[in-house]
LUMGUFI-644337 format. One record per residue (C-alpha): x, y, z; residue in three letters. Coordinates in steps of 0.1 Angstrom, whole numbers, padded with zeros to 4 digits, always signed. Last residue first. Layout:
N
XYZala;...
***
This chain:
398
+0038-0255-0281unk;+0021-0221-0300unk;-0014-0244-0305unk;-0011-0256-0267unk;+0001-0216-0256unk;-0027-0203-0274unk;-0054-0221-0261unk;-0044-0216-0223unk;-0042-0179-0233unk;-0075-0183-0240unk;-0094-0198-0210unk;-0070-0180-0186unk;-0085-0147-0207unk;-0125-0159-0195unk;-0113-0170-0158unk;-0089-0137-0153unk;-0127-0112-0165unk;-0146-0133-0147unk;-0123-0125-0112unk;-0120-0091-0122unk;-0156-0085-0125unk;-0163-0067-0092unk;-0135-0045-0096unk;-0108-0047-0066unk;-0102-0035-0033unk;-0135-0041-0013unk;-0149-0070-0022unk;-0126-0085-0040unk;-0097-0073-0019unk;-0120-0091+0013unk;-0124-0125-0005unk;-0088-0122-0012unk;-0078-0116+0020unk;-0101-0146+0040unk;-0093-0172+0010unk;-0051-0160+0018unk;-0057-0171+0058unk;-0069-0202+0051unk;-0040-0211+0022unk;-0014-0197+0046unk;-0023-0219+0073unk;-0023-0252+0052unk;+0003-0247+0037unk;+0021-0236+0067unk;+0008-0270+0083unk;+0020-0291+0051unk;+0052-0275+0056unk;+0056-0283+0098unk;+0049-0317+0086unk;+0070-0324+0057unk;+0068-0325+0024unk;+0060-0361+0003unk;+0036-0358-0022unk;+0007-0380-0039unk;-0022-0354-0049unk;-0045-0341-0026unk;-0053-0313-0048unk;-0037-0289-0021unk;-0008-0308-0021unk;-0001-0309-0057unk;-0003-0271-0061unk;+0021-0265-0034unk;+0043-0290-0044unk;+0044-0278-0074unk;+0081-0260-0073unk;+0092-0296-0070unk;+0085-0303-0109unk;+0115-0276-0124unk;+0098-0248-0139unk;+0097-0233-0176unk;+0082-0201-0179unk;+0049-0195-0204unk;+0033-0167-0210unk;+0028-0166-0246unk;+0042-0146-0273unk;+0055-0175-0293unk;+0088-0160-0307unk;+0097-0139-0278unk;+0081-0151-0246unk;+0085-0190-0255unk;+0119-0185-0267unk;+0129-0170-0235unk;+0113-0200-0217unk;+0138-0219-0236unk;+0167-0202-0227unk;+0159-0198-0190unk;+0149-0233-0184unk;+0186-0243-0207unk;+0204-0223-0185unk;+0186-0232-0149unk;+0185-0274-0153unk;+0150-0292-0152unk;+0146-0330-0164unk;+0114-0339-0145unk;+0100-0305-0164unk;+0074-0280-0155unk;+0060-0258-0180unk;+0043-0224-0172unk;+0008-0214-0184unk;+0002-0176-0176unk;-0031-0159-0182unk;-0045-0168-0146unk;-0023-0195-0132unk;-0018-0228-0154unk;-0004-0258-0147unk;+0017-0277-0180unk;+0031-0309-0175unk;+0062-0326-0188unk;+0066-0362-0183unk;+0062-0370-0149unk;+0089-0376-0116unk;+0067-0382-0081unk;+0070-0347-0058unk;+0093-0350-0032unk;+0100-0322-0003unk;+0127-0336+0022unk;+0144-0305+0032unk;+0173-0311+0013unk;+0151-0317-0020unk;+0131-0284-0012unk;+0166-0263-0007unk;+0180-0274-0047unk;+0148-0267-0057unk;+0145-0238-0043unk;+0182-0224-0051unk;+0172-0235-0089unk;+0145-0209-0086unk;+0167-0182-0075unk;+0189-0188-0102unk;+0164-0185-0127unk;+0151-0154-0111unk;+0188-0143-0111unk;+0189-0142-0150unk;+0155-0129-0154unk;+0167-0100-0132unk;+0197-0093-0150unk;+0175-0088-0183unk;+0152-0062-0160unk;+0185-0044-0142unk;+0198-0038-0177unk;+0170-0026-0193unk;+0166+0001-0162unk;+0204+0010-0168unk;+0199+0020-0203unk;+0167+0039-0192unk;+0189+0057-0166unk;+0217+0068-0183unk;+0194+0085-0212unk;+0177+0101-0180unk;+0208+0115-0165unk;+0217+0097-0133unk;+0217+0113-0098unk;+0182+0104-0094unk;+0184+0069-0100unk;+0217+0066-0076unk;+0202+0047-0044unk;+0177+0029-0062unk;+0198+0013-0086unk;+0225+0009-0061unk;+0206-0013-0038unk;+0192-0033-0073unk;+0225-0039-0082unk;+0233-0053-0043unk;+0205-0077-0044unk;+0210-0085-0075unk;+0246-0099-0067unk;+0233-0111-0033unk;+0212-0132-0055unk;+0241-0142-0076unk;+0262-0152-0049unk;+0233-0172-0027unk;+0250-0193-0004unk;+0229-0210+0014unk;+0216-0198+0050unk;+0183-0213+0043unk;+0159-0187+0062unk;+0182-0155+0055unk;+0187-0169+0018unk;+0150-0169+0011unk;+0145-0138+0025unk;+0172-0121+0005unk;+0158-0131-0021unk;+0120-0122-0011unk;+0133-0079-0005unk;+0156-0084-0043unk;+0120-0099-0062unk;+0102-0069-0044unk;+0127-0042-0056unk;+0126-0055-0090unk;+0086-0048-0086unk;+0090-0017-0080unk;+0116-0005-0107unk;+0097-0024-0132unk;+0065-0006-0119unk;+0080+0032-0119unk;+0100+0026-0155unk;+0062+0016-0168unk;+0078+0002-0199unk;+0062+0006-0232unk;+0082-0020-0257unk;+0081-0004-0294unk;+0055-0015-0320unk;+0070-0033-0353unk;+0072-0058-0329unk;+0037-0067-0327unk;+0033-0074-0362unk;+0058-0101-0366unk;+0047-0115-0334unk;+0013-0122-0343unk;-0018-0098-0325unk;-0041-0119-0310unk;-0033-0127-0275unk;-0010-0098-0268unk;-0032-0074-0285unk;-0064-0087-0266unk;-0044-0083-0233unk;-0034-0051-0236unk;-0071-0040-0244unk;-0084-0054-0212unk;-0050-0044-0193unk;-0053-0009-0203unk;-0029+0003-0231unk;+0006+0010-0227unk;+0008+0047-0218unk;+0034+0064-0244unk;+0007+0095-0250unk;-0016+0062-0262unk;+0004+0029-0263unk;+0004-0003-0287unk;+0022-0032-0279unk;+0056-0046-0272unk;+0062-0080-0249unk;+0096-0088-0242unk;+0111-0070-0211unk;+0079-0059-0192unk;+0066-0093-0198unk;+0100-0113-0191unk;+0102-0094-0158unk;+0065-0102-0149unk;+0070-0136-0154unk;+0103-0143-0134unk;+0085-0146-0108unk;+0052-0139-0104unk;+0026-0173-0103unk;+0044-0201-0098unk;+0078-0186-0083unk;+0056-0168-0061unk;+0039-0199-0046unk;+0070-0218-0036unk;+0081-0184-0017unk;+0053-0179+0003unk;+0057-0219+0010unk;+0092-0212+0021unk;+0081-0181+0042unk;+0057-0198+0062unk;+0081-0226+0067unk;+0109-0200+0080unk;+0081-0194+0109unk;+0080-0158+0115unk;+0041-0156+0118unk;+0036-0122+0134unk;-0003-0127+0146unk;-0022-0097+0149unk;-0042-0082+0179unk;-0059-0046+0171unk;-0055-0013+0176unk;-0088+0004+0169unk;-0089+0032+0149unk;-0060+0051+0132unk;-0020+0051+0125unk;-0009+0018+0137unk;+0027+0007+0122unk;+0028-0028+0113unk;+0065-0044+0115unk;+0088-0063+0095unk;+0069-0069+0066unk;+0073-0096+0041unk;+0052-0124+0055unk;+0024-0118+0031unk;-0004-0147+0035unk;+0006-0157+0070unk;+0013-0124+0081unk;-0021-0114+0079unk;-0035-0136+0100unk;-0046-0113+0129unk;-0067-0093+0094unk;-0085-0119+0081unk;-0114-0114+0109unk;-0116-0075+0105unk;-0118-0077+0072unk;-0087-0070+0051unk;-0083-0041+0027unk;-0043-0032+0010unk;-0040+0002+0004unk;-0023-0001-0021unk;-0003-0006-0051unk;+0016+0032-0057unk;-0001+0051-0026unk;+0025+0081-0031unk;+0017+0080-0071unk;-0023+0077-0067unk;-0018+0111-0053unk;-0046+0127-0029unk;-0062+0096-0019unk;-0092+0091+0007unk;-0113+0087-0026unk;-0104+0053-0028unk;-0110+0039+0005unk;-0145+0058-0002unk;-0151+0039-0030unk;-0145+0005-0020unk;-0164+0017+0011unk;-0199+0028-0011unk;-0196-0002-0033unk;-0194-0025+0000unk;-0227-0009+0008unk;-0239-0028+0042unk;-0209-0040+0054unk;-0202-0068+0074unk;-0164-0082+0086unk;-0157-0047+0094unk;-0129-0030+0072unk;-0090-0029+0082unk;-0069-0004+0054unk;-0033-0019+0049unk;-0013+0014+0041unk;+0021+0008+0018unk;+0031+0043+0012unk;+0056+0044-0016unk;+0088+0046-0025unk;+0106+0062-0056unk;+0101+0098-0053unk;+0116+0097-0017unk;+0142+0063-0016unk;+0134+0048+0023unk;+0105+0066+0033unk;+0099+0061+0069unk;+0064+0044+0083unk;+0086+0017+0101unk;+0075-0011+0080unk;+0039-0014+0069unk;+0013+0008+0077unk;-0020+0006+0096unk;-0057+0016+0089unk;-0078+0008+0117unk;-0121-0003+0116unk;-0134+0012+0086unk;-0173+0007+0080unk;-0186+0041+0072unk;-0160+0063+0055unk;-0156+0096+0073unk;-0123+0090+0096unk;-0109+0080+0058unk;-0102+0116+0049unk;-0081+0125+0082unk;-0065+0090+0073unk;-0057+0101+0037unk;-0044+0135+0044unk;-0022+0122+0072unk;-0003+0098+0046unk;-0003+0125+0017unk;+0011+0150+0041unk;+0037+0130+0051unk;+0046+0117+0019unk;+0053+0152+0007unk;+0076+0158+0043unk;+0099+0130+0028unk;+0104+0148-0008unk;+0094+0140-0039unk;+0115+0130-0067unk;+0097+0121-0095unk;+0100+0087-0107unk;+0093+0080-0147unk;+0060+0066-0158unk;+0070+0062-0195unk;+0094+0045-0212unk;+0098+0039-0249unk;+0116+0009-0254unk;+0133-0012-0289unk;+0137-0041-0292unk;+0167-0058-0303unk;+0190-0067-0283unk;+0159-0084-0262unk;+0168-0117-0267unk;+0208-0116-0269unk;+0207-0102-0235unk;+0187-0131-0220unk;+0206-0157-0240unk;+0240-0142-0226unk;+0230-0144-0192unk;+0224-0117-0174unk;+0244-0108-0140unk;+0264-0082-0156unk;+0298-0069-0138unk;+0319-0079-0163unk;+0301-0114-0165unk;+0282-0131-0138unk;+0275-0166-0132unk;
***
């Protein structure tokens, strides 16, 4: 439903009235020919690292909003390397801005890179910019993008909204803290004391990341054809957010940031009950439990047999703010994907189990290769040890 103009819901608003935000990370405005040189920069710079096959690009290469855009450059590596180190360094080092490269480059091996489609179908084209042009599969299939979509609600959506929008912590120079250090404070630190600190909110990311949610919205209603008001809603709000961000004062900005992030939450939860509405009428069944928790990384999310949007979203709100933990109640189809790769009793058809079962070959190829060569080398310790304890907070907090 939306109100005056607001797609939030009245417990999302009501939630966060309170806090206060210090923001930090604005967008500058840079211009188109900036990018440019940042983009040919990196690839003259990248001719030198040992081991790079291609780099390409996706979308058109243009720059849709200077200042608040990036460059999203997929970087192709050999399949062996002898100083993976050395390459994850030099990939690096081929950057002149980390603001115009915002969350890439993406690396793929040589091997995992035909398939990329299957893990991220978002893109509409690749754009070759260096090395050898290589073969790639553009898997348009709508059940490739329905089981993308399946596995974002699990793990991203509307999480990272509710974090940036509820969680305060400590900051240095109004930088929140780095994830190590972030994370302690959100695991140990009681809610009382934590919000005596203000919410830091990396305006850049938020803005970013609202525009991803709005770009897989709009996918999901291209492939069902439902009627989607309040996505189209957000889709729209988010449009205009970019379009006028550097027209507004900064006062007008922040208020309209906050805004965008509570409205957000509100059309995650109607996004989700679009999927679940859309599984059913495709034939996806999943056998009716009592409630169960799965977890993903630090979050632990609740799935329910008796799931309706308002009262998902109001109690998952209560989990953020007066439990601090990371936990968003789900309805029980949005599992499938989990129950089907444990071999567990589920009905889904054909062409979906074959997407699954593409998508999940194709995604241990990239993230084998963005371990390697993308991230550090004790991030996956580092998610196992915190999964470990956040899972120990939410049971005592529930």
């Amino acid at each position: 439903m939306i109100n005056n103009g607001r797609i939030a819901s009245e417990a999302v608003q009501a939630v966060s009235a309170d806090l206060t935000y210090a923001f930090y990370d604005h967008p500058r405005y840079e211009p188109p020919k900036a990018y440019e040189e940042a983009r040919e920069t990196f690839l003259e710079r990248i001719a030198d690292v040992p081991g790079v096959v291609s780099v390409y690009e996706s979308g058109t290469g243009g720059i849709s909003r200077p200042g608040i855009s990036d460059i999203d450059l997929i970087v192709v590596v050999e399949d062996e390397v002898d100083d993976p180190a050395a390459l994850r360094e030099g990939i690096e080092a081929a950057k002149t801005d980390e603001y115009y490269f915002f969350h890439g480059p993406e690396v793929l091996t040589r091997s995992a890179f035909p398939e990329y489609y299957n893990v991220l179908p978002m893109p509409k084209d690749l754009q070759h910019h260096y090395g050898e042009s290589l073969d790639y599969q553009k898997n348009q299939d709508r059940f490739n993008y329905l089981v993308y979509l399946v596995d974002s609600v699990m793990t991203t959506y509307p999480m990272e909204f509710l974090e940036l929008l509820l969680f305060p912590g400590p900051s240095v120079d109004h930088h929140r803290l780095n994830i190590v250090l972030s994370d302690a404070f959100d695991l140990l630190v009681p809610g009382p004391i934590a919000e005596q600190f203000a919410v830091d909110l990396d305006t850049r990311f938020a803005v970013h990341r609202m525009n991803s949610l709005r770009n897989d919205m709009m996918l999901f209603s291209e492939i069902t054809e439902r009627e989607t008001p309040t996505l189209d809603a957000f889709d729209a709000s988010i449009t205009d957010l970019r379009e006028r961000w550097f027209e507004l004062d900064r006062p007008d900005r922040e208020t309209l940031l906050v805004e965008r992030l509570q409205d957000a939450v509100t059309a995650c939860f109607a996004f989700v009950e679009h999927l679940n509405a859309h599984l059913a009428d495709i034939g996806v069944q999943v056998p009716a439990t009592e409630l169960t928790v799965r977890s993903h990384e630090t979050r632990h999310n609740e799935f329910r047999p008796d799931w309706s949007a308002s009262t998902a979203e109001r109690k998952t709100c209560e989990y953020y703010r007066e439990g601090r933990v990371r936990t968003v109640v789900l309805p029980q189809s949005v599992t499938v994907n989990k129950r089907l790769r444990g071999n567990e009793p589920v009905t889904a058809p054909k062409a979906y189990r074959t997407a699954l079962d593409n998508r999940d070959r194709s995604k241990r190829q990239r993230d084998a290769a963005m371990a390697a060569y993308k991230y550090h080398p004790l991030r996956a310790w580092y998610m196992r040890v915190m999964g470990t304890l956040f899972g120990l907070k939410t049971r005592l907090v529930r």
